[in-house]
C-alpha positions in Angstrom: -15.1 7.8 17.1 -15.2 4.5 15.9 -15.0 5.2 12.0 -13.5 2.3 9.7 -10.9 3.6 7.0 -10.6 2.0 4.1 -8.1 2.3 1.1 -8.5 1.5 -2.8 -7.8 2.3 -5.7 -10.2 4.5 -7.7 -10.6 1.5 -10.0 -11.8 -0.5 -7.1 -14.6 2.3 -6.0 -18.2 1.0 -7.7 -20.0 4.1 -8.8 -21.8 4.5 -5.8 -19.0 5.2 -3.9 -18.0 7.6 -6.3 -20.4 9.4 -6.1 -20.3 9.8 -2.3 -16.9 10.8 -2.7 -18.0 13.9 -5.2 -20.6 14.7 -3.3 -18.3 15.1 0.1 -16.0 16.9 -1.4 -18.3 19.4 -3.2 -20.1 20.0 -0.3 -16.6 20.4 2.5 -15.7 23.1 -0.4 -19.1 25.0 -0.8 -19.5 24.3 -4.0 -16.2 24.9 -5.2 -15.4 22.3 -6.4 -15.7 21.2 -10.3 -14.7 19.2 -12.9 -10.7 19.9 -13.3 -10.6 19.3 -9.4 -12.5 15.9 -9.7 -10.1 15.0 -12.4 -7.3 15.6 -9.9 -8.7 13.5 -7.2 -9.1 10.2 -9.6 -6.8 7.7 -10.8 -4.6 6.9 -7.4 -4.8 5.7 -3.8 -8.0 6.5 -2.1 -8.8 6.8 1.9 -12.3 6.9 2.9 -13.4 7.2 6.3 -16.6 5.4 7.4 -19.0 6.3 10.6 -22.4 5.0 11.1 -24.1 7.8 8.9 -21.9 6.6 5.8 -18.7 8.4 4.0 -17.7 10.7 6.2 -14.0 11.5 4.9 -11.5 10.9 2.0 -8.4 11.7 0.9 -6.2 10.7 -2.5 -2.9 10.2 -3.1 -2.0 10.7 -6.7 1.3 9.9 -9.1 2.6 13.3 -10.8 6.0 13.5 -12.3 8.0 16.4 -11.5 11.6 17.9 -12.8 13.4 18.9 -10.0 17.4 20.3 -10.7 17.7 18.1 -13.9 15.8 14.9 -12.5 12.4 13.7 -13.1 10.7 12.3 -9.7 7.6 10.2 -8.7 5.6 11.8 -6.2 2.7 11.2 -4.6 0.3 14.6 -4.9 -2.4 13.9 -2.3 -5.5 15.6 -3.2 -9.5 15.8 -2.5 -8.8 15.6 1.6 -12.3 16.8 3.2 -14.3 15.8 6.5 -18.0 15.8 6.7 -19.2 19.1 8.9 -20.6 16.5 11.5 -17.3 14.7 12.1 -14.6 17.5 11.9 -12.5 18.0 15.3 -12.9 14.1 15.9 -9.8 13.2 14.6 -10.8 11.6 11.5 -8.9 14.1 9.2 -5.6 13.2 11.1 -6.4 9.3 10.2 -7.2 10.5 6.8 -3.8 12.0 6.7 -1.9 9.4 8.2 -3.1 6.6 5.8 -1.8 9.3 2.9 1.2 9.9 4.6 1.9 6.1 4.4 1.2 5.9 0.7 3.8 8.8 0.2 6.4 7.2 2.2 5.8 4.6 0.9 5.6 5.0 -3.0 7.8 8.1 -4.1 10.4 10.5 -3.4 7.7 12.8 -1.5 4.7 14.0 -1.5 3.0 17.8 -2.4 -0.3 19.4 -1.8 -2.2 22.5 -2.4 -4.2 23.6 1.0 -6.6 25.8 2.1 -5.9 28.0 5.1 -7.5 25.5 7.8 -6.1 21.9 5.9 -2.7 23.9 5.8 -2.7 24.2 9.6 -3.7 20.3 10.1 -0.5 19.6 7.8 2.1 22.2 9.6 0.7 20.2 13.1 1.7 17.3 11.4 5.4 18.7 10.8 4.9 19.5 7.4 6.6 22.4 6.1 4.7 25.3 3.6 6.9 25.3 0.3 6.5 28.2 -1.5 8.0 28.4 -5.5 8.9 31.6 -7.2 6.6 31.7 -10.3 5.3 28.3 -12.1 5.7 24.9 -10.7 5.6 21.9 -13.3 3.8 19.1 -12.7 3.9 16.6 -15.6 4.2 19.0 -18.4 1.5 21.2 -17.1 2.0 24.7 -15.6 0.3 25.4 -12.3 0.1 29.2 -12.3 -1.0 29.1 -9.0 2.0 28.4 -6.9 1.3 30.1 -4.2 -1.3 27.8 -2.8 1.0 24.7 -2.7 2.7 23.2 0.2 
């Protein structure tokens, strides 16, 4: 596949490309996904993938601040990863990733994710590691009640 990937900053995308990028990511989850889980996605690194029909995947990396055993840490929470029906098994989510991955290794002390069943097995393929948290995790002041979707 010969698909161009491109990263910027959510203050770089003109509203045209933000609007792709909604519209991707609401249709990879069915409809699930709203308004909080836009918010999530915007105000970090993007990685969109490019193929001759247009936007085709994306992936954000995002700075959270976490307490972890008495220290507050940068990390980079990388979120709104989907790949167009058409394009999945190409290896265009694995690019995706890897221009995240670069971000995170990058920019902060490391990086977190909440997946769904199929993105958690492209991560584990990767070598990353399922991280699971008894009760609420923190993220910037904000409980996530939900713990046991993150990675």
């Amino acid at each position: 596949m010969a698909a161009e990937i491109r990263t910027a900053h959510t203050a770089e995308l003109v509203p045209g490309e933000l609007r792709a990028v909604r519209a991707l990511l609401y249709d990879a989850f069915d409809g699930d996904f709203g308004d909080e889980d836009w918010d999530h996605t915007l105000g970090g690194l993007h990685a969109l993938g490019y193929e001759g029909h247009g936007l085709a995947a994306h992936g954000a990396v995002v700075m959270r601040r976490v307490r972890h055993r008495g220290r507050r840490l940068r990390i980079g929470c990388v979120e709104g990863v989907a790949v167009r029906p058409d394009v999945r098994r190409t290896g265009l989510g694995g690019r995706i990733t890897a221009a995240l991955e670069g971000v995170v290794t990058r920019a902060y002390a490391f990086g977190a994710l909440s997946a769904s069943d199929d993105g958690a097995r492209l991560y584990a393929a990767r070598g990353r590691q399922r991280v699971r948290t008894p009760g609420q995790s923190r993220v910037a002041g904000a409980a996530v009640s939900d713990s046991r979707k993150s990675e």
